[in-house]
TORDO-386454 format. One record per residue (C-alpha): residue number from 1; residue in three letters; chain; x, y, z. Coordinates in nm, 4 decimals. Layout:
N
<lotor><n>NUM</n><res>ala</res><chain>A</chain><px>X</px><py>Y</py><pz>Z</pz></lotor>
...
REM end
This chain:
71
<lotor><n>1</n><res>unk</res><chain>A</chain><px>0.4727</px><py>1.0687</py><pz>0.9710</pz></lotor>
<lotor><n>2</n><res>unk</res><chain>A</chain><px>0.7198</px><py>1.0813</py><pz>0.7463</pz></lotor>
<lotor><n>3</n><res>unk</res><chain>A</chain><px>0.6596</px><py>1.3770</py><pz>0.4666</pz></lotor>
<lotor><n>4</n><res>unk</res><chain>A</chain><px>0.8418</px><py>1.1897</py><pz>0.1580</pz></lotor>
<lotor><n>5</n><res>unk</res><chain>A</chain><px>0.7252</px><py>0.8567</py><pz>0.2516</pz></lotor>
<lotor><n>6</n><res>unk</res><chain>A</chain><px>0.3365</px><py>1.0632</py><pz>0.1828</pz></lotor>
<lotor><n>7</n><res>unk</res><chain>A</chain><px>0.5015</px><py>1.2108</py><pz>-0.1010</pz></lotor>
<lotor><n>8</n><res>unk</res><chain>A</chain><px>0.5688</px><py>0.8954</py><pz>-0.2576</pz></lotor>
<lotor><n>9</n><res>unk</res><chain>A</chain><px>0.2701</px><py>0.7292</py><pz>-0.1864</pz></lotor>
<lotor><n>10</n><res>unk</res><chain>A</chain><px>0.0464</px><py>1.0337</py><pz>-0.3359</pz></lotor>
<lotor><n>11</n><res>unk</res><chain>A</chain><px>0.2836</px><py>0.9979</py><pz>-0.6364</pz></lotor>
<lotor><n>12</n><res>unk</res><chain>A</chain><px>0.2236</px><py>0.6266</py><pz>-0.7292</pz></lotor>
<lotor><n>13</n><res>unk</res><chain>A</chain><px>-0.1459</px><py>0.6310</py><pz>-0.6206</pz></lotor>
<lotor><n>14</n><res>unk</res><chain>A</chain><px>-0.1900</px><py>0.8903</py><pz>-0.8666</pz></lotor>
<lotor><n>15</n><res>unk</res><chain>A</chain><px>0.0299</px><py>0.6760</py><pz>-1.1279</pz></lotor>
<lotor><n>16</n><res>unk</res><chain>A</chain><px>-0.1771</px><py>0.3358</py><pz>-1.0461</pz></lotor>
<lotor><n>17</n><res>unk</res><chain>A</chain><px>-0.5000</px><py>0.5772</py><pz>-1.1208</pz></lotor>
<lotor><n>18</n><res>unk</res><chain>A</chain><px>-0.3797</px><py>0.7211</py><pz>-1.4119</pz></lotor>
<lotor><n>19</n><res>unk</res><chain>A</chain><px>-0.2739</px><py>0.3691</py><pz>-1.6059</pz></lotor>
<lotor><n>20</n><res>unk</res><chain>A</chain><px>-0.6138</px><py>0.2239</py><pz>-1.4652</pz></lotor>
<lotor><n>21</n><res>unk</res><chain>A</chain><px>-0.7557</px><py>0.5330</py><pz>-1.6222</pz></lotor>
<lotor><n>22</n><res>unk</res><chain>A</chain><px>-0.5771</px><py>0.4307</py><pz>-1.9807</pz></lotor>
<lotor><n>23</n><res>unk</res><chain>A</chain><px>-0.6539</px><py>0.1219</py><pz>-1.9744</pz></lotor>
<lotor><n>24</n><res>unk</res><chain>A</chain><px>-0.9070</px><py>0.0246</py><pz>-2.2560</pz></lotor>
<lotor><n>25</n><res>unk</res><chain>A</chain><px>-1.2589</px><py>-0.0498</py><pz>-2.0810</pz></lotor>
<lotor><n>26</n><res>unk</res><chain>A</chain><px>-1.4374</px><py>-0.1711</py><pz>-2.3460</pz></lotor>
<lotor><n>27</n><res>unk</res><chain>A</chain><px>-1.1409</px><py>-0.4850</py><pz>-2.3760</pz></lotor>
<lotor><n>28</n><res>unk</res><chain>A</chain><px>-1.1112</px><py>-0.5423</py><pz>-1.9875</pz></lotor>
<lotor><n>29</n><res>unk</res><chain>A</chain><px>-0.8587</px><py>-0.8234</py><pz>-1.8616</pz></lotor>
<lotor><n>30</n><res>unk</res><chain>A</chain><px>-0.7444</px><py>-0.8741</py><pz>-1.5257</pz></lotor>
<lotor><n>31</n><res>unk</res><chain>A</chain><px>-0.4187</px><py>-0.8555</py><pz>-1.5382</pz></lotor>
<lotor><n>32</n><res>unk</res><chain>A</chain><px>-0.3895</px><py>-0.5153</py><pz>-1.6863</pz></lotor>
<lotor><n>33</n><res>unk</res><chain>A</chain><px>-0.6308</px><py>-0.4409</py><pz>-1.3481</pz></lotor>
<lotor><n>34</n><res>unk</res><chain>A</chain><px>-0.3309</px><py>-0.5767</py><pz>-1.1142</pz></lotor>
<lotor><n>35</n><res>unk</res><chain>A</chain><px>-0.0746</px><py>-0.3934</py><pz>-1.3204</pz></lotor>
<lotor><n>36</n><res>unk</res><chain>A</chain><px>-0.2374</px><py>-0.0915</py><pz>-1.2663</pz></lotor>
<lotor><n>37</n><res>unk</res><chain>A</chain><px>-0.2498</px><py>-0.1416</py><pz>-0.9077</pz></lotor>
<lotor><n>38</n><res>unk</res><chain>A</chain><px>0.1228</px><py>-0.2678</py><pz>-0.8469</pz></lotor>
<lotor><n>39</n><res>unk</res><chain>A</chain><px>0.2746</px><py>0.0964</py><pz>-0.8039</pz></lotor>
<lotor><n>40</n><res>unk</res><chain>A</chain><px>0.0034</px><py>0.1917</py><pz>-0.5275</pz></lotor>
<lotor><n>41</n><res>unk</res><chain>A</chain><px>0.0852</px><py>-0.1389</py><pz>-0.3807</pz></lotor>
<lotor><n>42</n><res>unk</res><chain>A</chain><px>0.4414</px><py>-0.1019</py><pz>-0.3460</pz></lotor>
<lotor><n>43</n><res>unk</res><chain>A</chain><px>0.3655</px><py>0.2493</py><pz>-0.2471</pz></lotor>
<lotor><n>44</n><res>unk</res><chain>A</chain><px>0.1690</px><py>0.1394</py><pz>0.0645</pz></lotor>
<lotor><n>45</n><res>unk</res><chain>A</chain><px>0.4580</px><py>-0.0632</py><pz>0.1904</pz></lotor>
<lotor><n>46</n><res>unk</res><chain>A</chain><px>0.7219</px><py>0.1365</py><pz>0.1261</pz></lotor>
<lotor><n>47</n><res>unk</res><chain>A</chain><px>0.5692</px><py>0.4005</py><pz>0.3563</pz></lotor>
<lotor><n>48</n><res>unk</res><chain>A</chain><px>0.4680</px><py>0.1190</py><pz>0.5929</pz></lotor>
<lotor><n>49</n><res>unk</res><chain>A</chain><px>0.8064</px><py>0.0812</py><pz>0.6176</pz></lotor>
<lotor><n>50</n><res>unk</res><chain>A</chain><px>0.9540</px><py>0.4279</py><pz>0.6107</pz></lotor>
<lotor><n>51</n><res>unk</res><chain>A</chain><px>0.6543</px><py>0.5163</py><pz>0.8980</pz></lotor>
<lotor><n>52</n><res>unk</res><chain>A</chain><px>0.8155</px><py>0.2396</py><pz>1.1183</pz></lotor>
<lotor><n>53</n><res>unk</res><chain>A</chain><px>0.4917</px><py>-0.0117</py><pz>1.1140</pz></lotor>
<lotor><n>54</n><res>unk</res><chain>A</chain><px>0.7300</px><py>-0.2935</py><pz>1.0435</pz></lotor>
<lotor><n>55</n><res>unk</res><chain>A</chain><px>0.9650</px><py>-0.2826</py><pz>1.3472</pz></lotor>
<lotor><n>56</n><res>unk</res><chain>A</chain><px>0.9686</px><py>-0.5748</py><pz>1.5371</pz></lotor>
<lotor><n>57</n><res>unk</res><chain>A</chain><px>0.8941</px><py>-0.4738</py><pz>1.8699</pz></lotor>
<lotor><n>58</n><res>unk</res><chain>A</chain><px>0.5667</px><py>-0.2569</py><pz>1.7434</pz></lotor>
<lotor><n>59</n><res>unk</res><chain>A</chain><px>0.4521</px><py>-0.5946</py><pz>1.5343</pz></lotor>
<lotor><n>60</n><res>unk</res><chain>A</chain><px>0.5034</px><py>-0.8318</py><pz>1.8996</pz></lotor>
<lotor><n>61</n><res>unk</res><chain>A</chain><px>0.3252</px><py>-0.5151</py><pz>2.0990</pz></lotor>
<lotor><n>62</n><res>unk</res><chain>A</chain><px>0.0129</px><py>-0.5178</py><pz>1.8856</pz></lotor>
<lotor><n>63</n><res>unk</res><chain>A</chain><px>-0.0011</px><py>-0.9153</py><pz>1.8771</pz></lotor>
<lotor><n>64</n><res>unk</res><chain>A</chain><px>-0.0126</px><py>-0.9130</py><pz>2.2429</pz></lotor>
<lotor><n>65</n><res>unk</res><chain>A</chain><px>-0.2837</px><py>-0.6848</py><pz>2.2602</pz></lotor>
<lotor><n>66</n><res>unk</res><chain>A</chain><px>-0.4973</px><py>-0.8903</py><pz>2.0203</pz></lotor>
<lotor><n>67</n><res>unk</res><chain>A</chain><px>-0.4006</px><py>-1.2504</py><pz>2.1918</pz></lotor>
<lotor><n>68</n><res>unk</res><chain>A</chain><px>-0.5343</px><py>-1.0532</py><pz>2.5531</pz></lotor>
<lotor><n>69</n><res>unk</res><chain>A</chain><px>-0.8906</px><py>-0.9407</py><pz>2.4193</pz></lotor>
<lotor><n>70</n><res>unk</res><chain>A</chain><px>-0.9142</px><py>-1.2762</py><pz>2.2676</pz></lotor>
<lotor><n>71</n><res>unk</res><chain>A</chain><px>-0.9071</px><py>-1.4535</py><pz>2.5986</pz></lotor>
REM end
């Protein structure tokens, strides 16, 4: 695992819960919700991507192992 691909991902986690946090409750709209959870969004692929979980040949292994239990 790649340590500043965690890095990053504890970083904008923390910034998705901390503009959820300041977000007015009382006045709740959804789109100030998704907002708030874009950064730990983009987080999550960004170290799906840095970790290697979007490589081609790892995407085609793990589809082949689904397809056989399937059958």
């Amino acid at each position: 695992m790649n340590r500043s691909s965690s890095l990053l991902l504890v970083i904008l986690a923390t910034l998705s819960f901390a503009s959820f946090g300041f977000s007015p409750h009382d006045k709740f709209h959804p789109l100030i919700t998704m907002a708030s959870l874009l950064p730990l969004q983009i987080g999550t692929l960004l170290w799906l991507k840095w970790n290697g979980y979007f490589r081609k040949e790892k995407i085609q292994k793990k589809s082949l192992v689904f397809t056989k239990r399937n059958e």
